[in-house]
Backbone as CSV, one residue per row, in Angstrom:
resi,resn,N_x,N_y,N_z,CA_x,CA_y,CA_z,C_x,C_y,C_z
1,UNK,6.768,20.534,-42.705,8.071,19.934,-43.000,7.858,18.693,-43.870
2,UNK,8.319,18.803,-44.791,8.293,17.777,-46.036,8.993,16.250,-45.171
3,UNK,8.993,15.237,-46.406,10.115,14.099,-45.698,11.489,14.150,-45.852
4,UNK,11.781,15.006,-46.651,13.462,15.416,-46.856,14.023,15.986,-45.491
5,UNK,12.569,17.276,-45.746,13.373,17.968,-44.458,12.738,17.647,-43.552
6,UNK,12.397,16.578,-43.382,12.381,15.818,-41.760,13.073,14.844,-41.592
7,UNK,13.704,14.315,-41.763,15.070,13.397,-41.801,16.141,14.025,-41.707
8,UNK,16.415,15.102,-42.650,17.691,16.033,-42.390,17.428,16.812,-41.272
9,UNK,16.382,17.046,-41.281,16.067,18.122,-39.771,16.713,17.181,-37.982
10,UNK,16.235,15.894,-38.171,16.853,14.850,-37.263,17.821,14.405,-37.349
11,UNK,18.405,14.560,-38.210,20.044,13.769,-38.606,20.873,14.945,-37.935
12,UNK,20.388,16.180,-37.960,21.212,17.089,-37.561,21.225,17.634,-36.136
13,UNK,20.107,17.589,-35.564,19.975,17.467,-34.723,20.881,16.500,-33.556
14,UNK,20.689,15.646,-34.255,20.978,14.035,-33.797,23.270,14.640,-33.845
15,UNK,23.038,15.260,-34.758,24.639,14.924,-34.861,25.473,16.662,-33.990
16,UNK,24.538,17.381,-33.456,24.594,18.077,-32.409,24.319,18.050,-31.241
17,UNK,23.500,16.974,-30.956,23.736,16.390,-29.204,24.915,15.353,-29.369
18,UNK,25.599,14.957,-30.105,26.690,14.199,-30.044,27.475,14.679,-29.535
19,UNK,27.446,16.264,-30.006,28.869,16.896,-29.439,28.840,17.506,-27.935
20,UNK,28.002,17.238,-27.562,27.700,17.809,-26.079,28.605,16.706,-24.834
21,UNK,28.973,17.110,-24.238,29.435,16.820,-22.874,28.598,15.198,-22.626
22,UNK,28.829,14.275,-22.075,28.509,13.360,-21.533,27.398,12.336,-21.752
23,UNK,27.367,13.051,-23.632,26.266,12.397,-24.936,26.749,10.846,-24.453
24,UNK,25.648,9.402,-24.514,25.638,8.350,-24.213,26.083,7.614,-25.269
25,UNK,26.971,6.816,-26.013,26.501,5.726,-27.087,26.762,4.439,-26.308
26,UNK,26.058,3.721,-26.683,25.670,2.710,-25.798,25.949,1.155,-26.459
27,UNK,26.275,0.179,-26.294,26.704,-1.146,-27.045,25.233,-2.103,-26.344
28,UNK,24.990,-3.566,-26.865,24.656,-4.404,-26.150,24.983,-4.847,-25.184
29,UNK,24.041,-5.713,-24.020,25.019,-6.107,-22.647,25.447,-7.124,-23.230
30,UNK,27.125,-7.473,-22.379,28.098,-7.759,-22.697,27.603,-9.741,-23.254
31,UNK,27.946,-10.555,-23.924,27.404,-11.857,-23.477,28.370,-12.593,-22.756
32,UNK,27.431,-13.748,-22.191,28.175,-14.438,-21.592,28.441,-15.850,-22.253
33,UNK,28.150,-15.834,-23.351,28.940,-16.943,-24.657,29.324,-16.402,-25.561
34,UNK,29.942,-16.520,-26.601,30.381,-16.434,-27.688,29.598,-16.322,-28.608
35,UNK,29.664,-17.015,-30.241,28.596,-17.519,-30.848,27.461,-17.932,-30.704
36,UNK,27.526,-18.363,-29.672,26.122,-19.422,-29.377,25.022,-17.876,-28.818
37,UNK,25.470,-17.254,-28.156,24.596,-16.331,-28.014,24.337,-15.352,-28.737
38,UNK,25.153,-14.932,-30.255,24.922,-13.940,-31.306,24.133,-15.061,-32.092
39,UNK,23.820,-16.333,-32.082,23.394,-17.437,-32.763,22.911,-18.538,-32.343
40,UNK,21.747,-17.844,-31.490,20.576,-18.909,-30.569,20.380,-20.026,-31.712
41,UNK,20.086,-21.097,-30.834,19.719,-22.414,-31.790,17.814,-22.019,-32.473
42,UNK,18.024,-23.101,-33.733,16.815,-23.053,-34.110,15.206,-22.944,-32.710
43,UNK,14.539,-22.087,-32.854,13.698,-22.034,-31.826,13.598,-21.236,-30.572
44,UNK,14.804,-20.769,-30.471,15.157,-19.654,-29.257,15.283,-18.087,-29.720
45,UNK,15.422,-18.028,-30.774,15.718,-16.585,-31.035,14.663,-15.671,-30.719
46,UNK,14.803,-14.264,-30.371,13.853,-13.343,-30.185,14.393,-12.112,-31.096
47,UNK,13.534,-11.718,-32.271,14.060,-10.548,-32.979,14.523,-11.226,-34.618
48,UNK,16.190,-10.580,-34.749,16.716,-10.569,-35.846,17.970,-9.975,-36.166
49,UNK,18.757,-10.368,-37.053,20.263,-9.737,-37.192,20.323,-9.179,-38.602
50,UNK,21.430,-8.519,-38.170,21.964,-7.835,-39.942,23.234,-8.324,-40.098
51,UNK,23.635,-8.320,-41.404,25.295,-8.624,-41.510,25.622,-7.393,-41.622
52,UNK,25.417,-6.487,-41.751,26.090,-5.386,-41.181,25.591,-4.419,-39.654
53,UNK,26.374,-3.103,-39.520,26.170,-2.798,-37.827,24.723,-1.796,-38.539
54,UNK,23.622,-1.795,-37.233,22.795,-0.459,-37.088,23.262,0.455,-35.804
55,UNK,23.116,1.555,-36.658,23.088,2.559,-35.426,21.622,2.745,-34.975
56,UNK,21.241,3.567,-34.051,20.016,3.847,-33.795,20.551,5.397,-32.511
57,UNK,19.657,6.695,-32.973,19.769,7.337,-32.189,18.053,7.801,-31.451
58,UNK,17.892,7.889,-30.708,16.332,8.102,-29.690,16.548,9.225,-29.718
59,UNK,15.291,9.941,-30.815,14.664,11.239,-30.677,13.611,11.727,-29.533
60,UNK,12.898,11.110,-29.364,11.781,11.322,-28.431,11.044,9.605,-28.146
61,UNK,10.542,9.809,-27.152,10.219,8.438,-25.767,11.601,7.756,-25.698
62,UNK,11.019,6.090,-25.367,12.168,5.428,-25.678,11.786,4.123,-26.339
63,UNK,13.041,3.185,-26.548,13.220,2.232,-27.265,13.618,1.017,-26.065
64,UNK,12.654,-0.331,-26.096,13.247,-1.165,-25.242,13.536,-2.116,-26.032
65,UNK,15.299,-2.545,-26.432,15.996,-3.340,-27.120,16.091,-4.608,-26.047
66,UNK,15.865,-5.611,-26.810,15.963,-7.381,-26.226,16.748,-7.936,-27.250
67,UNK,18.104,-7.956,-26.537,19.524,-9.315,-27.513,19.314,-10.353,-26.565
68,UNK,19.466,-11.344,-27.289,20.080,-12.583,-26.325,20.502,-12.222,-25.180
69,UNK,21.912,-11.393,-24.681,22.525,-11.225,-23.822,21.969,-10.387,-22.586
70,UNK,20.644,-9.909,-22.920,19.875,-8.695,-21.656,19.148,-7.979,-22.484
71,UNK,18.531,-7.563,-21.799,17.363,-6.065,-22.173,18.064,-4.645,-22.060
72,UNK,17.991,-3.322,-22.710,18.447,-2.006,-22.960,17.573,-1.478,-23.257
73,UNK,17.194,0.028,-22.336,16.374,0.902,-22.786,17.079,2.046,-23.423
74,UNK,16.420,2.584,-24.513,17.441,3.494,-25.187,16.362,4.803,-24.920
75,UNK,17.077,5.919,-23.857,16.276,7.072,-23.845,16.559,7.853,-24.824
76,UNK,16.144,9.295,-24.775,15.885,10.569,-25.672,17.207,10.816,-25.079
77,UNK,17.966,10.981,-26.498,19.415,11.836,-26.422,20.339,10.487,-26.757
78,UNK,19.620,9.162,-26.456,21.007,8.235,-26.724,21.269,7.626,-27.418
79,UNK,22.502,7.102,-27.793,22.835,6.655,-29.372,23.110,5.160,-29.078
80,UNK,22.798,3.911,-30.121,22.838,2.741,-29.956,23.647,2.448,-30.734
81,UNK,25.037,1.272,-30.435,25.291,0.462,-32.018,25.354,-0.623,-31.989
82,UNK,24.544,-1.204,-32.771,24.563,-2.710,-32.890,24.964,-3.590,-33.663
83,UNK,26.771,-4.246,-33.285,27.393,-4.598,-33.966,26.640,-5.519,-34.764
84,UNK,27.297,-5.799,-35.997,27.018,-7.014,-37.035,26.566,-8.522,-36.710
85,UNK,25.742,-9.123,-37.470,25.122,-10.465,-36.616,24.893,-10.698,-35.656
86,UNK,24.164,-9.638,-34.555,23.434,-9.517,-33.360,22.528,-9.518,-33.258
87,UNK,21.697,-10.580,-32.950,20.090,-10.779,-32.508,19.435,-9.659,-31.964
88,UNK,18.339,-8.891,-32.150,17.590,-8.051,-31.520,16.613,-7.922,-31.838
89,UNK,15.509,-7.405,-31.051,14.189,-7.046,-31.274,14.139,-5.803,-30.518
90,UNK,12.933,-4.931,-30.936,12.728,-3.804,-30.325,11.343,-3.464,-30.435
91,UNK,10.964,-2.895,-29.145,9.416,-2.358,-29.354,9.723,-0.795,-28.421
92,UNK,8.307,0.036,-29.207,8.197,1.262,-28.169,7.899,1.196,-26.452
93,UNK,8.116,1.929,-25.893,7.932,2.022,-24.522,6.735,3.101,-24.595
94,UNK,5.835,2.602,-23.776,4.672,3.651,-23.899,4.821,4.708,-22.922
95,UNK,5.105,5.537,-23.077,5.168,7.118,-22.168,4.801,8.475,-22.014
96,UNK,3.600,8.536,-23.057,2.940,9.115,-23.531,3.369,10.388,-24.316
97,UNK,4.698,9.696,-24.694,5.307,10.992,-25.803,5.480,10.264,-27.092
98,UNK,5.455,11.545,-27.868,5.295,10.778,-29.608,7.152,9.991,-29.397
99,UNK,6.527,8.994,-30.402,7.760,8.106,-30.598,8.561,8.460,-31.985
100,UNK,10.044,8.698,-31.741,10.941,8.977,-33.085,12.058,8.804,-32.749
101,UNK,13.013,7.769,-33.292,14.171,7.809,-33.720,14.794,7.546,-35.142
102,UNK,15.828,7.641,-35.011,17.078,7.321,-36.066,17.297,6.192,-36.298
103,UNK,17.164,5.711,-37.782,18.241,4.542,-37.859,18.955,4.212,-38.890
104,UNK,20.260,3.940,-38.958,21.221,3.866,-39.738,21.538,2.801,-39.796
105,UNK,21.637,1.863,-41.153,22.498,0.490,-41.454,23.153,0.788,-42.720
106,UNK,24.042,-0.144,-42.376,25.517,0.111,-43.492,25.890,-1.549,-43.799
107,UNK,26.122,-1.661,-45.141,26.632,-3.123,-45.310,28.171,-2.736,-46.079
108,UNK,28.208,-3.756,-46.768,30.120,-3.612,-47.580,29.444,-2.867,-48.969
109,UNK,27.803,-2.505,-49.294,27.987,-1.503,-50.211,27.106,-0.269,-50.024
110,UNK,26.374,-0.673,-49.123,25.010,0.239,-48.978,24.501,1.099,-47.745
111,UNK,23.791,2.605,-47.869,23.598,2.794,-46.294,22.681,3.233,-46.460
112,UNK,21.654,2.779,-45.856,20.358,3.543,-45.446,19.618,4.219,-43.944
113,UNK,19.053,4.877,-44.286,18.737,5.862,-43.408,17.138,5.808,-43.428
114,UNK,16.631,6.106,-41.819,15.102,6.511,-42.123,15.101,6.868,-40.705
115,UNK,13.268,7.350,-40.219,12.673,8.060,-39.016,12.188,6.644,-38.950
116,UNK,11.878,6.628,-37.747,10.923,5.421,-37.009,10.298,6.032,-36.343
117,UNK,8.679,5.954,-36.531,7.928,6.340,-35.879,7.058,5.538,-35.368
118,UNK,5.378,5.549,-34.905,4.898,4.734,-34.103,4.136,3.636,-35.136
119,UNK,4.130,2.371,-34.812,3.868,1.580,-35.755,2.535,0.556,-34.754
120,UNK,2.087,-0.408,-35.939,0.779,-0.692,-34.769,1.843,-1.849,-33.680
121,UNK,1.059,-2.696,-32.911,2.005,-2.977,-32.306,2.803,-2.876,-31.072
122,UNK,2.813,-1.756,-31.531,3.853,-1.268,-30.290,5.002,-1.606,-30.878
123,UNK,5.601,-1.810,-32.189,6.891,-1.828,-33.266,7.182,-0.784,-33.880
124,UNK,8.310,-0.021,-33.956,8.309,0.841,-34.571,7.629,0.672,-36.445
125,UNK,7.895,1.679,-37.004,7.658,1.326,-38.665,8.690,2.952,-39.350
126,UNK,8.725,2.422,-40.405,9.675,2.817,-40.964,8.976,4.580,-42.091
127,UNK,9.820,5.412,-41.614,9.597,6.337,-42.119,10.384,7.382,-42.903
128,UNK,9.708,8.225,-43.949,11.177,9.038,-44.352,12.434,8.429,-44.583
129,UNK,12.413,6.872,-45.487,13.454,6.150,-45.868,14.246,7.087,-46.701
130,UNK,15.485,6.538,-46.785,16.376,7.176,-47.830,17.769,6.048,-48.041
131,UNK,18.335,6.046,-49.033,19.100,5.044,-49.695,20.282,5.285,-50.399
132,UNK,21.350,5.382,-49.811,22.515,5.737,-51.220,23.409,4.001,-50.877
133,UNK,24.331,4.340,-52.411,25.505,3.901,-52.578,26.734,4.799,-51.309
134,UNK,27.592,4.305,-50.512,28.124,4.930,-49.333,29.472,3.842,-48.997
135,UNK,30.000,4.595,-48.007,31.365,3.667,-47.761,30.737,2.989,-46.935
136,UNK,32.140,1.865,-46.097,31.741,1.235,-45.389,31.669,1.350,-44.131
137,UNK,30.551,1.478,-43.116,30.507,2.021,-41.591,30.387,0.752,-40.976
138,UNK,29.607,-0.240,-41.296,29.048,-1.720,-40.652,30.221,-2.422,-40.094
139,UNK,31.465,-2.252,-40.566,32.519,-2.965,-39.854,33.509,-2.623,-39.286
140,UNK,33.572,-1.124,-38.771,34.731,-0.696,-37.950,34.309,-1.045,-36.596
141,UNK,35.593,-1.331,-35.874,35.777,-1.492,-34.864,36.072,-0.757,-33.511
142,UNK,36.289,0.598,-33.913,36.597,1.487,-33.553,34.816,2.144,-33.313
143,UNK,34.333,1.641,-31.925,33.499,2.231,-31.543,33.219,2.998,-30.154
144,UNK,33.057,4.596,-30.890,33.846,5.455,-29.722,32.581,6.768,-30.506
145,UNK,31.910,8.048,-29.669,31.134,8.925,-30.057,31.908,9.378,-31.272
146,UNK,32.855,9.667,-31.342,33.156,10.822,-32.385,32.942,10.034,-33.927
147,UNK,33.105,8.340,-33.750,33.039,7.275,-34.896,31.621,7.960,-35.194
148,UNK,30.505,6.959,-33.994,28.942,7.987,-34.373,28.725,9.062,-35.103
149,UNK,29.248,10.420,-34.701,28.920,11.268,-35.067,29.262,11.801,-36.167
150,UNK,30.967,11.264,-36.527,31.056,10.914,-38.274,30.342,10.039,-39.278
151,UNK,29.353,9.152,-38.567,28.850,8.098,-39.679,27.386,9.100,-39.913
152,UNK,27.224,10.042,-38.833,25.817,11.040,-39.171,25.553,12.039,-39.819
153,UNK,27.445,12.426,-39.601,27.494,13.449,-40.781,27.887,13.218,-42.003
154,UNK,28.189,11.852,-42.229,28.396,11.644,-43.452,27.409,11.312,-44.197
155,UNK,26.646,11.139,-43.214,24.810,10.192,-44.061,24.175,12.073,-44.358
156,UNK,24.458,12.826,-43.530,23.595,14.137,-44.047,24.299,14.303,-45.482
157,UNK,25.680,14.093,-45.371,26.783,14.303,-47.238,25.776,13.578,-47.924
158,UNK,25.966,12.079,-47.846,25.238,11.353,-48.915,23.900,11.544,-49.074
159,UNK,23.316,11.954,-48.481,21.889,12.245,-48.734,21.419,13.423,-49.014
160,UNK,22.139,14.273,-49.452,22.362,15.377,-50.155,22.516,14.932,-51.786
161,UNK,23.278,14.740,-51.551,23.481,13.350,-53.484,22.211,13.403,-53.972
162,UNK,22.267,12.960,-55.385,21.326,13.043,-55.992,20.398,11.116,-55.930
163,UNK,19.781,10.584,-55.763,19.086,9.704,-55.312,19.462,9.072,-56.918
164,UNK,19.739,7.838,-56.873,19.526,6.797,-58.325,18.384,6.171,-58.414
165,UNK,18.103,6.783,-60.092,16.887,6.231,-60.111,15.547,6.842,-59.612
166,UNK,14.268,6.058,-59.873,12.876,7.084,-58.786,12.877,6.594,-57.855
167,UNK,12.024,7.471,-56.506,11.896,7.075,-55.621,11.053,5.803,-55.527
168,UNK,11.510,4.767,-54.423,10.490,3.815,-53.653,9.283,4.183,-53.473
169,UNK,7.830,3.627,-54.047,6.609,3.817,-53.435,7.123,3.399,-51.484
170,UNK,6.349,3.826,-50.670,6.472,3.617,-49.314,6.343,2.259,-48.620
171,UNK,5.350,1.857,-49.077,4.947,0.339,-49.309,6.100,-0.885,-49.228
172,UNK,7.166,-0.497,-50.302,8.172,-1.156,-51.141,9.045,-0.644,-50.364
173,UNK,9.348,-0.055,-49.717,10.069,0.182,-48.785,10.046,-0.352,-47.453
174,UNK,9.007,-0.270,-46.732,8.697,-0.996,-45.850,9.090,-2.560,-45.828
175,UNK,8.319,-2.907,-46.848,8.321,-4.144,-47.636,10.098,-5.148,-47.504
176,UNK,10.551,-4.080,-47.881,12.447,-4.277,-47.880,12.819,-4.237,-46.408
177,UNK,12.102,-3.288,-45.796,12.853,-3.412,-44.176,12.304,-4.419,-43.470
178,UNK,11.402,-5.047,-43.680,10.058,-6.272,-43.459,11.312,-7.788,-43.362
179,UNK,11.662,-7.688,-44.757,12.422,-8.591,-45.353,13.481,-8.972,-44.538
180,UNK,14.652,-7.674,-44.461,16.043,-7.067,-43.744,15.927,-8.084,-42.515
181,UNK,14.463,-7.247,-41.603,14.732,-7.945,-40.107,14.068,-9.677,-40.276
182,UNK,13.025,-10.296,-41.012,12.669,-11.473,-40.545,13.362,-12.423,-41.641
183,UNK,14.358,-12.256,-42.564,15.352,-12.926,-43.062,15.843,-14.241,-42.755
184,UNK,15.490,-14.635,-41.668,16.341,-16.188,-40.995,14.863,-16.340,-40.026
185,UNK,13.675,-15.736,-40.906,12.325,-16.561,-40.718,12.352,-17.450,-41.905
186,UNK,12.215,-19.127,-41.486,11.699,-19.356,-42.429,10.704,-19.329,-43.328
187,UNK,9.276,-19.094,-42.145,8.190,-18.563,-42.754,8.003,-17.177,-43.108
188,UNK,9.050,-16.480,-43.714,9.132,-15.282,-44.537,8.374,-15.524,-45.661
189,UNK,7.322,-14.757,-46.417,6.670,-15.230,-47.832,5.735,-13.690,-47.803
190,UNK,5.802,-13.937,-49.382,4.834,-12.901,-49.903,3.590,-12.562,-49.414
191,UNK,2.963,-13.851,-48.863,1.596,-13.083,-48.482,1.851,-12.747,-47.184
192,UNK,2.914,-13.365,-46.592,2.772,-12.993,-44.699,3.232,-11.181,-44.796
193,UNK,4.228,-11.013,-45.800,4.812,-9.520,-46.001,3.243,-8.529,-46.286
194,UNK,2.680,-9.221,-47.089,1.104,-8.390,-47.271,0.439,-8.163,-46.296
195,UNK,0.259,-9.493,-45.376,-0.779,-9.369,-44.587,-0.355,-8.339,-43.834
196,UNK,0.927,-8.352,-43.021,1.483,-6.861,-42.354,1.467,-5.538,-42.766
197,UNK,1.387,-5.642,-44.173,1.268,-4.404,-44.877,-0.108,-3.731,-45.134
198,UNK,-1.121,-4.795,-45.046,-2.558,-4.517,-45.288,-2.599,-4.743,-46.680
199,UNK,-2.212,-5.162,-47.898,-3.046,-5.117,-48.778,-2.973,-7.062,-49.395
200,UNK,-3.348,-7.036,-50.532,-2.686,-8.777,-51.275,-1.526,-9.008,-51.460
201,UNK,-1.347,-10.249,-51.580,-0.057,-10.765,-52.167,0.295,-10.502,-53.388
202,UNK,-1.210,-10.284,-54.436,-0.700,-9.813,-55.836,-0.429,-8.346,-55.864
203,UNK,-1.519,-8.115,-55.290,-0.823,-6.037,-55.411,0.517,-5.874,-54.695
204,UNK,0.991,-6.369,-53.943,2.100,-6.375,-53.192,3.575,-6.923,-54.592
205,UNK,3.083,-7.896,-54.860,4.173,-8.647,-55.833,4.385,-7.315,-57.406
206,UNK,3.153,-7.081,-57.687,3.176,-5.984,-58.889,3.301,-4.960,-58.342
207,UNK,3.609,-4.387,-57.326,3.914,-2.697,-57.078,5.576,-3.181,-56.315
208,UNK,6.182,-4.490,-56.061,7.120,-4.369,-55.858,8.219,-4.711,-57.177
209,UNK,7.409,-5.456,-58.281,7.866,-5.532,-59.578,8.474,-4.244,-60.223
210,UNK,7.112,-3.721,-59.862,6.955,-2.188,-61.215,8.601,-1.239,-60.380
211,UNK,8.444,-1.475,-58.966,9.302,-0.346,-58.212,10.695,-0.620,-58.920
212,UNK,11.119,-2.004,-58.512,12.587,-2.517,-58.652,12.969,-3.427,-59.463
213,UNK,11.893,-3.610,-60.406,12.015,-4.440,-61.887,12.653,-6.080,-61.426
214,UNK,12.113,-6.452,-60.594,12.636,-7.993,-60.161,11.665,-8.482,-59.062
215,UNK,11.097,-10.004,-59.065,10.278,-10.702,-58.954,10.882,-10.551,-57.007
216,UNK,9.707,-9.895,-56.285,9.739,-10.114,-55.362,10.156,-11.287,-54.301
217,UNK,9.880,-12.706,-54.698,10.215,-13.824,-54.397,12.133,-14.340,-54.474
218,UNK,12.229,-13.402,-56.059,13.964,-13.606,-56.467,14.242,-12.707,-55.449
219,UNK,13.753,-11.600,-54.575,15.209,-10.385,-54.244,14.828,-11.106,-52.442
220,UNK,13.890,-12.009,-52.409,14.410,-12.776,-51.233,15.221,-14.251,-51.039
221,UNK,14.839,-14.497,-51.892,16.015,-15.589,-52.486,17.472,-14.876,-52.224
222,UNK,17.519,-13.917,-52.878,18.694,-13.476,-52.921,19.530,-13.042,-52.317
223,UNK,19.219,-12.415,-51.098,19.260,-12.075,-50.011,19.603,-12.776,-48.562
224,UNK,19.029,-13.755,-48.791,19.030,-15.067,-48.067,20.560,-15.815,-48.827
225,UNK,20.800,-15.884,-49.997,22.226,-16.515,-50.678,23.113,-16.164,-49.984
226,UNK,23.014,-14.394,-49.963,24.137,-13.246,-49.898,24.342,-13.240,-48.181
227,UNK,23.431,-13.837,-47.733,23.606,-13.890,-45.979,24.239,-15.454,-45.976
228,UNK,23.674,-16.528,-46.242,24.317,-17.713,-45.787,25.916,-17.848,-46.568
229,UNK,26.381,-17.496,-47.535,27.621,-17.274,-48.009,28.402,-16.577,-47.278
230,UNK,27.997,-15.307,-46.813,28.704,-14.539,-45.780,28.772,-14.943,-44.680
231,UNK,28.031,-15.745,-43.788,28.078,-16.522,-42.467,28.905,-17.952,-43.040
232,UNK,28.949,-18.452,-43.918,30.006,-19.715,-44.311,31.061,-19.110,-43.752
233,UNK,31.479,-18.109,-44.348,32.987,-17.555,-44.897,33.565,-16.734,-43.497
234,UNK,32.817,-16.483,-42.893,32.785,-15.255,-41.717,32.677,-15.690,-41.144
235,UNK,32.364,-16.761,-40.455,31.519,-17.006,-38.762,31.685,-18.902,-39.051
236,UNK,32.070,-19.140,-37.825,32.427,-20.982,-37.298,30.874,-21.558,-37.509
237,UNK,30.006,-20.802,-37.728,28.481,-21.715,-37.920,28.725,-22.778,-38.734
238,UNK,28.370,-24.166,-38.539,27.910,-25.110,-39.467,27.001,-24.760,-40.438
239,UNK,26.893,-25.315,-41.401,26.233,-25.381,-42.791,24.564,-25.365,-42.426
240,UNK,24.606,-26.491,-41.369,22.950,-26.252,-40.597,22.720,-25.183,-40.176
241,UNK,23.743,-24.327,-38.953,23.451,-23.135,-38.690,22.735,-22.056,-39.385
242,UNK,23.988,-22.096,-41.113,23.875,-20.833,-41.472,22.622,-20.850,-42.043
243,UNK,21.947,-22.265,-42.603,21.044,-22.672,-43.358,20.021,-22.053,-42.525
244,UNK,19.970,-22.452,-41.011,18.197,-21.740,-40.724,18.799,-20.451,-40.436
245,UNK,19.900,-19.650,-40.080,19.899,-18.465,-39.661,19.624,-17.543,-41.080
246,UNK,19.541,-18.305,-42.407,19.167,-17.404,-43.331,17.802,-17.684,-43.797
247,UNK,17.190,-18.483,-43.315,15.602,-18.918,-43.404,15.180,-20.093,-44.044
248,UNK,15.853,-21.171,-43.929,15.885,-22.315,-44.740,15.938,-23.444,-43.202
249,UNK,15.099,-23.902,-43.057,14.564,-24.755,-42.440,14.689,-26.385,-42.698
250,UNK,14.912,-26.850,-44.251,15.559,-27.821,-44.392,16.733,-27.727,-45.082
251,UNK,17.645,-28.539,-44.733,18.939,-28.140,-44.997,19.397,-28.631,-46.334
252,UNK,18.519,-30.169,-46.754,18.144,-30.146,-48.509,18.048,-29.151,-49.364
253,UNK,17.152,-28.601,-49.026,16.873,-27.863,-49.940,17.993,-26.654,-50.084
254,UNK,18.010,-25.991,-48.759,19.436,-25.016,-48.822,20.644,-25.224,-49.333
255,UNK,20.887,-26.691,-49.872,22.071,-26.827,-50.495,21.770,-26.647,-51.481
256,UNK,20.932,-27.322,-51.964,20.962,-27.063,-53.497,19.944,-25.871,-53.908
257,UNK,19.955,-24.951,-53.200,19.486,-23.534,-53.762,20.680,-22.974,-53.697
258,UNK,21.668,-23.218,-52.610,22.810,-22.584,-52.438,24.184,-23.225,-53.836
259,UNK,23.812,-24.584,-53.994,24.873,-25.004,-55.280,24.271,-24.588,-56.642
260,UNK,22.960,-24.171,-57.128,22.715,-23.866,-57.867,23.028,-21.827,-57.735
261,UNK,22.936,-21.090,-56.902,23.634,-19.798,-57.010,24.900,-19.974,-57.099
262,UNK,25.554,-20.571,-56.314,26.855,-20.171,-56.353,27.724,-21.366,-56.793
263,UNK,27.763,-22.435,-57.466,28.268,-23.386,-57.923,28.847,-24.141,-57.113
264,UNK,28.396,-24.274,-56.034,29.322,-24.949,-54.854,28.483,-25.468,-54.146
265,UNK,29.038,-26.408,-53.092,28.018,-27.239,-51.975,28.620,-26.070,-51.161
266,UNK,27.798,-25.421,-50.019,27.879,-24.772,-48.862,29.638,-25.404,-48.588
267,UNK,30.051,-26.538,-48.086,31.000,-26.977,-47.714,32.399,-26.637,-48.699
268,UNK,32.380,-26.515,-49.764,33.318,-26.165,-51.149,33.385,-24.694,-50.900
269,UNK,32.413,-24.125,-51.077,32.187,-22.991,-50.978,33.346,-22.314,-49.473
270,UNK,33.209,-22.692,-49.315,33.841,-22.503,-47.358,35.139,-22.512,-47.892
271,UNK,35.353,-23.936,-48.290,36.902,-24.214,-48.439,37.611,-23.460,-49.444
272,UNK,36.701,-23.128,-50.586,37.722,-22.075,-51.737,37.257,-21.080,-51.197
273,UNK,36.843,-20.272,-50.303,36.987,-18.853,-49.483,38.108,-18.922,-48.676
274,UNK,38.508,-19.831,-47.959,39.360,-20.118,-47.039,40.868,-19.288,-47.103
């Protein structure tokens, strides 16, 4: 089985135990703060967030998810969703069965898809990626199985599509999901992304050049903009908040990386979104 048809082979799968009788989808435990617990202070966090929702469905063993709010084991057969700007980490559960699930993230333009299989660690790692242009799934509210099982069959539609562009070396892929979850690390950097990856910081920087024609360093910059702008505008965080929750550790400097992208002090910025 190729990597096409092992992703589609699980997606489908995945979107036929949905329809079965007393299929699980499962949320985080409930919190018992507000903000403050989707947005541990500098130093407390365990894991990482997305601005948009992941799904996650458990093919085989399981998955033990840690939010702020409690611990969740996700067995074989059950489906996870993890709303938008929710802290999490996840490692395998050792049980002596091969490890595989699903995972799906969706932002306001993008959805990607891949296998997770066993990674060193005891972390999953990312497999059989795949990438389209897609609607938007990350922000409905309406979370109920049949939502699930439409966002799975719509990812088998789009990934049928013809792919833009060549494929991602694997590496460069990884590399991007590396990025995704430790984003509001401040010590995020090129060589720490290598060292996880096994190779240099320069072969790493030129095979992520050649892939996506832009300076590895800019598409985390950038990324980091496109998150603290969206937590201004979206979410009661202070300017400090959003500053380390997007990986900026002094709050100097985050302004004026942030007034030089977007022509605004963090605070302006807020107020002409308003």
């Amino acid at each position: 089985m190729n990597r096409d048809e092992a992703l589609r082979f699980h997606l489908k799968a995945a979107y036929e135990d949905l329809s079965r009788p007393g299929t699980s989808v499962r949320l985080p435990p409930p919190a018992k703060a507000s903000t403050a617990t989707l947005f541990p202070k500098p130093g407390a966090p365990e894991g990482h967030f997305h601005l948009g929702a992941e799904v996650f469905f458990q093919r085989s063993s399981s998955t033990k998810f840690r939010f702020p709010s409690g611990i969740l084991d996700l067995g074989p057969g059950e489906c996870l969703l993890v709303p938008p700007r929710t802290y999490h980490a996840e490692t395998i559960v050792a049980d002596g069965h091969p490890f595989l699930n699903i995972v799906l993230y969706a932002d306001k333009t993008n959805l990607s898809c891949h296998l997770a299989d066993q990674g060193t660690g005891g972390v999953p790692q990312v497999a059989y990626p795949e990438h389209r242009e897609g609607p938007v799934f990350g922000h409905s509210t309406r979370i109920v199985t049949d939502l699930i099982r439409s966002v799975l069959g719509m990812a088998i539609l789009l990934l049928d599509l013809p792919a833009q562009g060549q494929e991602e070396p694997l590496p460069v892929v990884r590399c991007r999901r590396m990025i995704h979850e430790d984003l509001g690390n401040s010590s995020l950097s090129v060589a720490s992304l290598a060292q996880r990856l096994g190779c240099s910081a320069d072969y790493l920087s030129h095979l992520f050049r050649t892939a996506r024609g832009e300076k590895l360093t800019t598409y985390i910059e950038e990324l980091r903009m496109l998150r603290a702008a969206e937590l201004l505008t979206e979410t009661g965080l202070s300017c400090k908040e959003a500053a380390w929750a997007s990986g900026y550790s002094n709050q100097s400097y985050f302004i004026r990386c942030f007034r030089k992208r977007w022509g605004a002090s963090p605070g302006s910025y807020r107020q002409s979104k308003g």
